[in-house]
N, C-alpha and C positions, 0 to 999 in steps of 0.2 A: 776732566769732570766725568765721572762713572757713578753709576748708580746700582743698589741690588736690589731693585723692585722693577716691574711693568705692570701698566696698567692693563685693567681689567681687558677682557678678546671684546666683553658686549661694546665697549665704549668704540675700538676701531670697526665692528661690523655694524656700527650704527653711521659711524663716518661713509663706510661704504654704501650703504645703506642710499642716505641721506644727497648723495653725490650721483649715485647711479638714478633717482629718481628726477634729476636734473637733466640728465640726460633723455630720458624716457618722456621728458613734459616735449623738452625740444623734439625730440622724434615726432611725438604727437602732431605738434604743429607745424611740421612740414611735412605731414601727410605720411610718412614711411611705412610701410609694411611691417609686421613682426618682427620679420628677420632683420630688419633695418633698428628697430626700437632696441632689439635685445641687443644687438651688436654695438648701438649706443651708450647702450646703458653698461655696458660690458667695458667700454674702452673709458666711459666717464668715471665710474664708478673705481676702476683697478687700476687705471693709467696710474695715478699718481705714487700708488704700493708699489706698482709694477718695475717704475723707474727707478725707486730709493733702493730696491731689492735687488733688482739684477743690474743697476749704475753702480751705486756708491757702496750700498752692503751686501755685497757678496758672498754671503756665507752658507750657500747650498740654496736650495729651490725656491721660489721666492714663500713666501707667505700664503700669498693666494691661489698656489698650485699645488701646496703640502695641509691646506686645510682648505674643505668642501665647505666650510661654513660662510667664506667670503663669496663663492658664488653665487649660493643660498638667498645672501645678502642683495644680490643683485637683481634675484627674480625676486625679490621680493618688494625693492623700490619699481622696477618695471610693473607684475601686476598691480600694486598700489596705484599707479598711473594709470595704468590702463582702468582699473574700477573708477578711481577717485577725480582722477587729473582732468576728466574730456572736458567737464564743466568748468574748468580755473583755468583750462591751458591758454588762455589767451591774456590770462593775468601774468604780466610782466613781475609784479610785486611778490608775486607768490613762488614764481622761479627765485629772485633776489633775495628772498628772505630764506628758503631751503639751499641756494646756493651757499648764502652768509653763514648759516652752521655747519654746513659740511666744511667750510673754508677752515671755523675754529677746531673742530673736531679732528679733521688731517692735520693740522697744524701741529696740535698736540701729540697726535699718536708719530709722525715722523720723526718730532724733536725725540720723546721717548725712548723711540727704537735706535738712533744716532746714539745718542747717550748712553743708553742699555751697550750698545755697539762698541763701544770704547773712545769714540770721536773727542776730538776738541772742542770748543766749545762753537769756533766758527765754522768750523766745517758743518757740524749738528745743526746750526742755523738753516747753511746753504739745502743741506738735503729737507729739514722741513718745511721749509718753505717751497722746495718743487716737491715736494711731495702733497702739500696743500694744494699748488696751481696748476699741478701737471695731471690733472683728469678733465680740469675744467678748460686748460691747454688742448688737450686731444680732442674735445667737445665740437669748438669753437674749429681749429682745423678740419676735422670730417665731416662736418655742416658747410663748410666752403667760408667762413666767417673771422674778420681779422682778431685775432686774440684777444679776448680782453685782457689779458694780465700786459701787454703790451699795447694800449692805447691808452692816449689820454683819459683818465676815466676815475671812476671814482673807490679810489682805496682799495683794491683788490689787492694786489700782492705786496702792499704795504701794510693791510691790514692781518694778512696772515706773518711778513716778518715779525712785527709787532706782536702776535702772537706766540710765535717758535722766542723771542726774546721774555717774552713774559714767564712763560712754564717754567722755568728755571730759576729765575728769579722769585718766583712765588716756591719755589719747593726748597730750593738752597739758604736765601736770604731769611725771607718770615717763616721758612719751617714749615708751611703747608703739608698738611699729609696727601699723595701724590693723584689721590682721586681728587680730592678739594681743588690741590690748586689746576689740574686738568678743567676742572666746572668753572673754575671760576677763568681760568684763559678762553675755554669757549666764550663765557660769557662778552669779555673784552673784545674778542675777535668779530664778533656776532653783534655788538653795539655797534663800533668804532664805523662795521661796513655796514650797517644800515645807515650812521647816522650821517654818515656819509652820501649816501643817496636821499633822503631825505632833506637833508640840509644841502645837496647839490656841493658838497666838497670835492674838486677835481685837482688831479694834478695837471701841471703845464707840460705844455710839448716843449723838447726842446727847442731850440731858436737857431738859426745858420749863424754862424760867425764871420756872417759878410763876405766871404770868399766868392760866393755863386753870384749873388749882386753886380758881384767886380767884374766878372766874367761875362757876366750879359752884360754890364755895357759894355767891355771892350768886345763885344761884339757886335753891339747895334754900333760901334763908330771904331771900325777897322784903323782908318789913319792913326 
């Protein structure tokens, strides 16, 4: 599946954007320094470009190192936090809902670049889906905090698969012209995880298959 369009640069430095400001609320409220805030927002914000670019498509410098507009991007959700954010930083809701469209907006811009890339159709999935959860991945690790795309919890990196399957679908099948259906997978991406938090949608932990059960007892009764 190839394509000969990409979408618009404003739509992935709004992802960057939007992702790196997530990082900058968290700095906020744990107190960090500048250096600490930008370096957040630095690793939140690009982690996820960072990984699709020099992981899976390797095709010379990444993105964010061959154009000064993605860093741009960065200081520019940091200062927004720093003028905007002191007052909201303790709002949970207000991380979750700027987390929720950066979620759709990478998702998009990943699948995209896979595709533009020459990829299959699953592979294209895999990279934009980490490319959706791998800033909010590196967030969560340099905070000291267990991942959310890996705990029980509610639709995160379900809601960005769901996503990177959508874009395609809306551009392939119904024909969308590739900005539209981009708006409109945000959009789905950008529901799906709110409505998910709102409505307290969680996925389940897995469960043991009995084996450790069996084990403690034949440990509490050796004979």
């Amino acid at each position: 599946m190839q394509h000969g369009f990409e979408l618009p640069l404003a739509l992935d430095l709004f992802a960057v954007f939007l992702m790196s400001a997530t990082g900058a609320i968290e700095a906020i409220r744990r107190r960090f320094d500048l250096v600490g805030l930008l370096g957040l927002s630095l690793a939140t914000g690009l982690g996820g470009a960072l990984m699709r670019d020099g992981i899976f498509l390797q095709s010379g410098a990444p993105a964010v190192i061959s154009n000064q507009s993605y860093l741009f991007a960065v200081a520019g959700g940091a200062a927004a936090c720093l003028i905007f954010g002191r007052r909201a930083v303790l709002s949970e809701r207000l991380v979750a809902v700027v987390d929720a469209a950066a979620l759709g907006a990478y998702a998009v811009v990943g699948m995209d670049k896979s595709l533009a890339f020459g990829l299959a159709f699953a592979p294209a999935v895999l990279v934009g889906t980490i490319n959706a959860c791998g800033g909010g991945l590196l967030r969560d690790v340099l905070t000291r905090k267990e991942p959310l795309v890996f705990r029980p919890g509610q639709f995160y990196a379900l809601a960005a698969l769901i996503g990177c399957l959508s874009y395609p679908f809306l551009l392939r099948s119904l024909g969308l012209p590739p900005l539209v259906a981009a708006l409109c997978t945000i959009a789905i991406t950008f529901s799906l995880r709110m409505l998910a938090i709102t409505c307290d949608w969680r996925t389940a932990p897995v469960r043991s298959t009995g084996l450790i059960p069996r084990r403690r007892r034949q440990a509490r009764n050796p004979a």
